[in-house]
N, C-alpha and C positions, 0 to 999 in steps of 0.2 A: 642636960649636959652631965657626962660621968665622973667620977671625981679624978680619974686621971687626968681627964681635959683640963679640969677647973685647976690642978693642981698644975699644968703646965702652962695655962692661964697666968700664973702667979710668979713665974720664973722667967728667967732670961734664957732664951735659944738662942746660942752663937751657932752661925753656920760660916764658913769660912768662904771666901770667893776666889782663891789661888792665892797665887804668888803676887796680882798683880795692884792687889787692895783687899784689905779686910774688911770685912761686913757683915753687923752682928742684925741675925733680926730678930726680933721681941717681940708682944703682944702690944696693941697699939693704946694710949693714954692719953686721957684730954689733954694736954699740953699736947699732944701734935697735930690739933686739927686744923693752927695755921698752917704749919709747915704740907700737910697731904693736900689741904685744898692750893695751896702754890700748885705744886704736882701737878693737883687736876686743871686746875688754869693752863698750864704751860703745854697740854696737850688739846684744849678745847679748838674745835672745828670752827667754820666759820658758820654762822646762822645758828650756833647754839647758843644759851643763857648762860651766864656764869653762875658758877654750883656755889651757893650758898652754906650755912651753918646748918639750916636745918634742912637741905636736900640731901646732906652728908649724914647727919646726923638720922636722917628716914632708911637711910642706905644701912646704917653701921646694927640699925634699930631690926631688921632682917625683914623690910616692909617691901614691897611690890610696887610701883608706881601710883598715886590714886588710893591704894589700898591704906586702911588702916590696922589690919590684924595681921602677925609676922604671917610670913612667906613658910612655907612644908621645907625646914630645914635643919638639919642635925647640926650640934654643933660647930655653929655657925663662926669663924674667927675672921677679926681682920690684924693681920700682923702690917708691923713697918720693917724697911732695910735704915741703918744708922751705919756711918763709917766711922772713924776714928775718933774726929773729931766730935762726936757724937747727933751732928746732923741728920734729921729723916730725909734719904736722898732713894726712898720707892717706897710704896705703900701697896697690898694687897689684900681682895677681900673674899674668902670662899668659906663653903662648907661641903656638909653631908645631905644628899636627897634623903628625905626620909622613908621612903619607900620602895626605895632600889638598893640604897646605899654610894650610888653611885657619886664622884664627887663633883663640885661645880665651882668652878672658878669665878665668878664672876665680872670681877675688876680687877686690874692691877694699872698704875701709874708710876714712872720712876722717872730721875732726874735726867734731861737729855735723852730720855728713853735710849738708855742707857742699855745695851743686849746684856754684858755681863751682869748690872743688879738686876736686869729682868730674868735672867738664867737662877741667880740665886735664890729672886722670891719663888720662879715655878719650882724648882728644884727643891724646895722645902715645904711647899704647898703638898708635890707629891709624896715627899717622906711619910707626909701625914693621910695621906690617899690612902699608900700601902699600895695593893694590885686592883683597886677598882678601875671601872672606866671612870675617866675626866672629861668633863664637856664644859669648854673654856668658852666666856664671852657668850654664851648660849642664848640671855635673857637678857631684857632692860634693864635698866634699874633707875633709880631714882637722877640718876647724876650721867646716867648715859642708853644709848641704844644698843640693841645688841649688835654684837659684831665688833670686831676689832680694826679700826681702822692702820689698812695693813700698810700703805702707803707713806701716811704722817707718821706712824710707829712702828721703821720698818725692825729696830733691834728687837721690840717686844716678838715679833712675828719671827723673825729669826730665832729667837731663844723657843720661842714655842716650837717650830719645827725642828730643832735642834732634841730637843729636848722626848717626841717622839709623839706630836700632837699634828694631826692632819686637818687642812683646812679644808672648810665645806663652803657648801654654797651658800650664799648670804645677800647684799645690798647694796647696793649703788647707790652714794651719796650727793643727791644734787642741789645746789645750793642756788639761789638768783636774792638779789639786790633790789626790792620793789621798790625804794626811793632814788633809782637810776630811770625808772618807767617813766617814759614819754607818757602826757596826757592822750586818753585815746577817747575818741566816741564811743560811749561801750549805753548795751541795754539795761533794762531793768532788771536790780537785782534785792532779795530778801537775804538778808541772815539773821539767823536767829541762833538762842544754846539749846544743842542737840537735846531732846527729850532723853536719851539713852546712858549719855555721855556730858554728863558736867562740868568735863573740859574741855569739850569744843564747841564749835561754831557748826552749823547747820546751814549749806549756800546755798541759795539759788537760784538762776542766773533764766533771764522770762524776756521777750520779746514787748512789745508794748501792747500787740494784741493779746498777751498774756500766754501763748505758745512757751510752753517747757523748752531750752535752752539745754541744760545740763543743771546736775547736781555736782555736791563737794561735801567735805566733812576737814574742817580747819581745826587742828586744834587751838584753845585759848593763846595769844599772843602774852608771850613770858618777856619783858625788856623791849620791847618791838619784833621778836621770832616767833615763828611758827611753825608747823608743820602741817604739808596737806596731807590728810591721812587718806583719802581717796578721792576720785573724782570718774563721774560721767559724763560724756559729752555727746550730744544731738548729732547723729551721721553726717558730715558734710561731705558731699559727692565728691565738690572742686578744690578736696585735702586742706582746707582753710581751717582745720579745727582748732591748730596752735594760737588763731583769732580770738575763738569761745576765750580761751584756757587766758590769754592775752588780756580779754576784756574780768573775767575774775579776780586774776591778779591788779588792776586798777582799779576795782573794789575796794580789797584788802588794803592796798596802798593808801587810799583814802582813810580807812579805818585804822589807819596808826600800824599794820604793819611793812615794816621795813624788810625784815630778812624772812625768805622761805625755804624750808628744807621739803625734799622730797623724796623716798626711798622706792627704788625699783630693784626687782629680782636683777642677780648676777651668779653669774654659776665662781666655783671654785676655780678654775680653769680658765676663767675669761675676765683678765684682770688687766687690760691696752687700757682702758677706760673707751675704750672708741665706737662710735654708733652701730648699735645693733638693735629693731624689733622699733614697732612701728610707735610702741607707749616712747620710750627713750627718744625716738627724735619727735616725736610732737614735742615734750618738753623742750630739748634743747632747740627745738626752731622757738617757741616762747621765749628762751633768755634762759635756760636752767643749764648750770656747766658743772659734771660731776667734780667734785673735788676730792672721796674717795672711795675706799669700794671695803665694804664691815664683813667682814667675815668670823664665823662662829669656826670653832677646834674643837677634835676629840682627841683623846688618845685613851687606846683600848692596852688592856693586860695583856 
């Protein structure tokens, strides 16, 4: 970090938010890791895990999911918005690629997702851009998926396009309830932890003559959630496959988990939520109802 950074590290940045509330943002201090994890709670999805101390703390640490060694990032900042009263009412966390220079937004959360503090954090995030490209929501991170969920946070997405960030194609979030699952007759099935992958689960799903079924890759169940991170399934001529998919998830069920998340392609452009392409409706004939659709932003110089 250069010592201009460090030295504006150390200082207070007021930026002003109009006429119709002031709002100072500043570089962020342990004393506000209650107030940002509020934030993050009050925007969490439904089938995700509530973001702890130190999934925040993995985040603020410029680590990668999984990953132990920081992330390829130039100085890296995470600033808060505070009003008058001197409340942290948004919280944002971005840097510099190291090797484009290009910048990356990664997170931001604010109170009531609120457009104008989301206007002020982007709006001060770019100050410090300057004329690079921005590529907002681009990456996971510890505390979230990529993509912005544009639906639940529509002010944040407003201020992004307001602001001169174009959305791209991103995820379709769908969510099912596996302690709602009817008891089913279902086949025989293995899981096991991925050989590749130490957090997840390895599925699958064998007939009793021991005929392969399909495969899956779950990740570990965090609170009772999960995510299917893929699945295959045995051709079934007479379109029954939402069955296979059916009998899987009362597996899972069995094994303690309750919520599953599942992300499919969505174009930037096709935001109904409404069925389209044959993966989308096997799941939702299974039980899967998107709840919203993540999309990553850029905005170019």
């Amino acid at each position: 970090m250069n010592r201009s950074m460090q030295k504006e590290q150390q200082e207070v940045a007021a930026t002003n938010a109009g006429t119709q509330a002031s709002i100072t943002v500043r570089p962020y201090m342990p004393q506000d890791l209650e107030s940002v994890l509020n934030l993050i709670e009050g925007d969490r999805l439904p089938g995700r895990p509530m973001v702890t101390p130190d999934m925040l703390g993995h985040v603020l640490a410029g680590c990668c999911p999984g990953d132990a060694a920081p992330s390829l990032l130039r100085e890296q900042r995470t600033d808060v918005a505070v009003d008058d009263s001197g409340q942290v009412v948004g919280a944002i966390g971005w840097g510099v690629r190291a090797q484009d220079r290009d910048g990356l937004l990664l997170w931001l959360h604010c109170m009531e997702d609120d457009q104008m503090i989301a206007q002020v954090l982007v709006l001060h995030m770019l100050k410090q851009a300057a004329r690079q490209t921005v590529h907002a929501f681009g990456a996971p991170t510890a505390i979230s998926f990529a993509g912005l969920p544009v639906g639940n946070r529509r002010g944040t997405a407003v201020a992004l396009e307001a602001s001169g960030f174009s959305r791209q194609d991103g995820w379709s979030f769908l969510h099912h309830r596996l302690d709602m699952l009817e008891q089913l007759p279902y086949e025989v099935i293995d899981i096991t932890k991925c050989a590749s992958d130490p957090y997840g689960w390895y599925v699958r799903l064998r007939d009793k003559n021991g005929t392969n079924l399909g495969r899956a890759v779950v990740s570990r169940p965090v609170e009772g959630t999960a995510v299917l991170e893929w699945i295959t399934l045995a051709p079934e001529p007479d379109g029954s496959g939402h069955l296979l998919l059916s009998q899987y998830l009362a597996h899972l069920a069995d094994r303690g988990v309750h919520e599953l998340v599942v992300l499919l392609d969505a174009s930037a452009d096709h935001t109904d939520g409404g069925s389209h392409g044959p993966v989308r409706e096997l799941h939702q004939q299974a039980g899967f109802k998107e709840i919203d659709q993540l999309h990553p932003y850029t905005r170019r110089p």
